[in-house]
N, C-alpha and C positions, 0 to 999 in steps of 0.2 A: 527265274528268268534265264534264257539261254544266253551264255555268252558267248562260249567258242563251238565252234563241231567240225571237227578231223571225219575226213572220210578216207578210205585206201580202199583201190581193188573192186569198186563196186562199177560193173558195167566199162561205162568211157573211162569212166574217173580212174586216173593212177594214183594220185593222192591230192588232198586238196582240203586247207585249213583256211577254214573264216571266222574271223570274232565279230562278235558283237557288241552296239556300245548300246549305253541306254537310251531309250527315244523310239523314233519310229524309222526300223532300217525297212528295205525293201531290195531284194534280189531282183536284178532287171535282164532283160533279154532276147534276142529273137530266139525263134524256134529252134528247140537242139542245142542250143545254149548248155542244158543242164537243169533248167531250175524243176525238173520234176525229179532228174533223180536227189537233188538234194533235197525233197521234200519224204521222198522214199527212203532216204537215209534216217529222217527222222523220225521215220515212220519206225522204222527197224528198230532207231533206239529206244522206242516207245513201247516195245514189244509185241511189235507187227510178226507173223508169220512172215519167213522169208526164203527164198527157194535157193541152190544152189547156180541156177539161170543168171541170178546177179552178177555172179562172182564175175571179175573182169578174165579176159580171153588170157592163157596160160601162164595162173595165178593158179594157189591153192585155197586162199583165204579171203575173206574182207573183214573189216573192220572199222566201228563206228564211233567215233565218240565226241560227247557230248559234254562240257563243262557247264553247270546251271551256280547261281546266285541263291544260296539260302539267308539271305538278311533280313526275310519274314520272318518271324519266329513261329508261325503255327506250323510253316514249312519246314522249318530245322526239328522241331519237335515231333511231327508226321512222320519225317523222315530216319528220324533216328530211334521210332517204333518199330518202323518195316523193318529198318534193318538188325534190330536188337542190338544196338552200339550207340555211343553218344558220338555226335560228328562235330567233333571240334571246331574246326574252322565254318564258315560262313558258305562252301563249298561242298557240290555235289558231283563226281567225274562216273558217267554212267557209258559203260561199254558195250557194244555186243559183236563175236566177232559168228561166222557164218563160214562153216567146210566146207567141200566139195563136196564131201563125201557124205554134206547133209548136217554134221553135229553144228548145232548152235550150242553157242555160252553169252553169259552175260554177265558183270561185273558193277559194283557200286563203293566206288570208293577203295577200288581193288580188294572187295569181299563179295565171293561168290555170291551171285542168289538166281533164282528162276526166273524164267518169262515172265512167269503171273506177275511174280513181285516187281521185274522191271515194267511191265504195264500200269499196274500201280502206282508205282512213283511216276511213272510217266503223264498216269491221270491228275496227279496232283499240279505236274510244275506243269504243262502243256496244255494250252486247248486249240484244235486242228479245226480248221472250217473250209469245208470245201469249195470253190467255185459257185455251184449250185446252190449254196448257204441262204443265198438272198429267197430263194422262193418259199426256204424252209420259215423263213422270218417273215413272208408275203403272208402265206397262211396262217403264222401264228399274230399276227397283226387282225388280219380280217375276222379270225376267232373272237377277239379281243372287244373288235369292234362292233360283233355281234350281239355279244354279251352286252356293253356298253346300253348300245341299242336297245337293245330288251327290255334291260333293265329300264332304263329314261323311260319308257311304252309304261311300266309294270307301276313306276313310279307318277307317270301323271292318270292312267286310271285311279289310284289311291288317292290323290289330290283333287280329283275332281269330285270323286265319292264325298270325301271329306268335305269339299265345298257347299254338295246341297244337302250336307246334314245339318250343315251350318246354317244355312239357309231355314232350313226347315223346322229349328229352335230356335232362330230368330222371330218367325212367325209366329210362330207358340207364344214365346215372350216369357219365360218359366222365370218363377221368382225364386229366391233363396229358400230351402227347404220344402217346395212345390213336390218334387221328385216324390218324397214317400206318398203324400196326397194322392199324387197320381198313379202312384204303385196299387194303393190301397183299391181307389176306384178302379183300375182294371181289372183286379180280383174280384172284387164286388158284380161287375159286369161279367166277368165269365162264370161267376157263379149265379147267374139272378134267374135260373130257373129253378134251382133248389131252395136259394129263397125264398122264394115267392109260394114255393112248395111245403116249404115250415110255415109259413104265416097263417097260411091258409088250413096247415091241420093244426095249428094249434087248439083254435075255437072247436075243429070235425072232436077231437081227442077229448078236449075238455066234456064232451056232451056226449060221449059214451057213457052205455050204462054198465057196462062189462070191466073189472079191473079196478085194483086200489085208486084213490083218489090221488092217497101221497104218491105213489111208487109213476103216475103219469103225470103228473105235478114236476117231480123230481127227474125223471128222463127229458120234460120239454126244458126243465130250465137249464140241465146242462148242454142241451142241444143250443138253446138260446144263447148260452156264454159260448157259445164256440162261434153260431154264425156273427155275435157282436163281434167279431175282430175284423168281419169283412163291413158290415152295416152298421154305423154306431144308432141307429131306430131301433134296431131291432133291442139297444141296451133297455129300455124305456118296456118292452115285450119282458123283457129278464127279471126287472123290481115288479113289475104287475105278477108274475107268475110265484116272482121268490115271495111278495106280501100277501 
């Protein structure tokens, strides 16, 4: 959490220190006031690109800084990877001062480090939301809400499928153990032209004059034990042929 931020030299600003306490503050103002450049200050400490255009009119320098709250502890541990040091106190004092002549630097805890890394850290303690924020959360709402939508659509097709299947073993009325029954005769039924096509040569085969007795004996009656797992008749066909 931000507590304090010093500004010098940047633009209007000659120097200009605000703390902050915890709760909900609010910078208020008419127009020109300042409150963008102090949002551009944070911006800087954030590790915004910053031009030399800032600098206040004949100054050589600006300078930024920012004291933040580490009494998160994923915060004080984050932050005390970036910077490869342990950070004692509860406290984070992030710098960045801006030349004329263009050199940026940046400071953490008065130990040098880079843009990147003060972006970094800046991504941790900071989150910036523009003006314009709302539309970006308009659309991800309506996203949301589409989904939402679809889904409910996806979820009562399903429900109502389910209903008239329900409906439709209700009519049935299927008893406990019915199910293999009925497995069994559907197989029976998409088989029952080959069926019907064994029975029928059993008797043509048997009244051949051509071929061993046993050896067509013994091929009908394995054919026979195979079609009885669809036909239990056809079992009755199996002991006449096997006696």
């Amino acid at each position: 959490m931000l507590r304090e931020l010093s500004v010098s030299n940047l633009a209007l600003i000659e120097d200009v220190r605000v703390e902050l306490h915890p709760g909900f503050c609010a910078w208020t103002g008419e127009t020109g006031a300042g409150k963008s450049l102090l949002l551009g200050a944070i911006g800087l400490l954030l590790g915004e690109r910053g031009s030399a255009e800032l600098i206040r009119a004949g100054q050589e320098e600006l300078r930024v800084t920012g004291r933040f709250d580490l009494s998160r502890p994923e915060q004080k541990a984050a932050a005390s990877e970036m910077l490869g040091t342990e950070i004692e106190d509860d406290e984070l004092v992030l710098t960045r001062r801006l030349a004329r002549s263009g050199r940026s630097s940046a400071l953490a805890n008065e130990i040098p480090v880079s843009i990147a890394t003060l972006r970094r850290l800046g991504e941790m303690l900071v989150d910036v939301h523009g003006q314009r924020e709302s539309y970006s959360l308009l659309r991800e709402l309506r996203r949301q809400h589409k989904e939402l939508t679809d889904h409910r659509a996806t979820r009562q097709r399903e429900l109502q499928l389910v209903r008239f299947e329900r409906e439709e073993l209700d009519v049935v009325k299927l008893q406990p153990g019915e199910l293999a029954k009925i497995q069994q005769e559907r197989e029976r039924l998409l088989n029952a032209q080959e069926l019907a096509g064994f029975n029928a040569g059993v008797a043509a085969k048997l009244s051949e004059d051509e071929g061993n007795v046993v050896e067509v004996l013994t091929k009908l009656l394995r054919q026979a034990h195979q079609w009885a797992r669809l036909d239990k008749r056809i079992e009755e066909v199996a002991k006449r042929l096997d006696s």
